[in-house]
N, C-alpha and C positions, 0 to 999 in steps of 0.2 A: 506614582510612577510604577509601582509595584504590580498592579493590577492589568497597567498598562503594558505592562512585560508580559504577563502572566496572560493576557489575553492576544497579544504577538504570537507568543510562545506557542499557544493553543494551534493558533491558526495553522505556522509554520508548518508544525509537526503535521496537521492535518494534514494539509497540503501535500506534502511530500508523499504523505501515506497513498492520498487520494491519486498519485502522480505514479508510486510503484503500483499499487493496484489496476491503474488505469495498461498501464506496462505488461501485467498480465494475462489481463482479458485479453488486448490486443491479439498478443501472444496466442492465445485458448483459439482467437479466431483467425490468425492467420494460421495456423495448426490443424484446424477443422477435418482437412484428409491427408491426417500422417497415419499412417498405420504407427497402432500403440502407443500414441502423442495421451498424454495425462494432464488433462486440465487443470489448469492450478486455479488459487485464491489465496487472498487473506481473510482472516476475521475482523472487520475496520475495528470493531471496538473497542475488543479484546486487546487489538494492537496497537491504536490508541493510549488503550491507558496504561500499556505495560511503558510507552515512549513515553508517556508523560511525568513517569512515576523514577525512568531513568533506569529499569531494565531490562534494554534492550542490550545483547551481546552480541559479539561477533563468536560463528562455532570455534570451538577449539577442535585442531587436528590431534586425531590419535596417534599417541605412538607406543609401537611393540617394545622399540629396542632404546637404551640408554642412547643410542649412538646416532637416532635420528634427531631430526633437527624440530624442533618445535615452532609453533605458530598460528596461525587463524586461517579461516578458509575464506579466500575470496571470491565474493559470487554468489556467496551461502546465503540464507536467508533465513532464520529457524522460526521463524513466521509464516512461510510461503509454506500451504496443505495442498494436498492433492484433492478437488474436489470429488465429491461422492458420485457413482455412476446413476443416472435417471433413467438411463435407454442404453440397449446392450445393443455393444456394434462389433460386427465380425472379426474385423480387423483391430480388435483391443482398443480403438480411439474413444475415449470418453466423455471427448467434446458436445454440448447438446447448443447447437446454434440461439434457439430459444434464449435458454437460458444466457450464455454470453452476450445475448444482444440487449437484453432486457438490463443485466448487468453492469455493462458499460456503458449502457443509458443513463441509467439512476446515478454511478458515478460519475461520470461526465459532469450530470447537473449537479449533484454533491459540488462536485470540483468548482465549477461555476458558481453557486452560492458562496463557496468561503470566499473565494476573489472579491466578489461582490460585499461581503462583507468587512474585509477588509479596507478594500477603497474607501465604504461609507464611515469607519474608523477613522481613517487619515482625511479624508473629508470632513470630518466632524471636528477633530481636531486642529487642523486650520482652521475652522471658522471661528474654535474658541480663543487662539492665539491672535486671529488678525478682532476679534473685538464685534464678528459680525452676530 
């Protein structure tokens, strides 16, 4: 059963990850002509295995004075990088279409394979329960 958690667990996290990443590109490409819009990403792997390993945080808000109130920032993501510029554009936007499409292709299908992987999981697993 352990394993079987541990390969859930996998997927989960994957999943989610593959699910804010997908969030971002989006994002990168509905952005395309913002003056000064800063493309984001993540690093899947890197942020993989920080979630797998269990740390991942929420940021902590600064505070100057004794007298503010403490807490987390919501919304924060201390995962989410500014991607690096390819093509210099006048208007400060960063976005390089290319690349975003090419991007949230491969994860799309990423994204697609774990589903798929998963199902043939729980498929595999009924057949061992019902005896087929």
């Amino acid at each position: 059963m352990n394993r079987l958690d541990d390969a859930l667990r996998f997927q989960q996290t994957a999943l989610n990850l593959r699910a804010k990443r997908q969030e971002l590109l989006a994002s990168n490409i509905a952005n395309a002509d913002t003056p000064n819009y800063k493309a984001r990403d993540i690093d899947f792997a890197s942020t993989l295995g920080r979630a797998l390993q269990g740390q991942t945080q929420p940021l902590q808000m600064a505070t100057t004075s004794a007298a503010h109130i403490g807490g987390t920032a919501t919304g924060a993501d201390p995962n989410v990088m500014y991607r690096t510029e390819t093509q210099s554009s006048l208007d400060g936007n960063t976005v390089d279409m290319d690349v975003e499409r090419a991007n949230f292709t491969e994860n799309a299908t990423q994204y697609e394979a774990n589903v798929t992987f998963i199902n043939n999981l729980f498929k595999t697993m009924g057949q061992a329960v019902s005896g087929q």
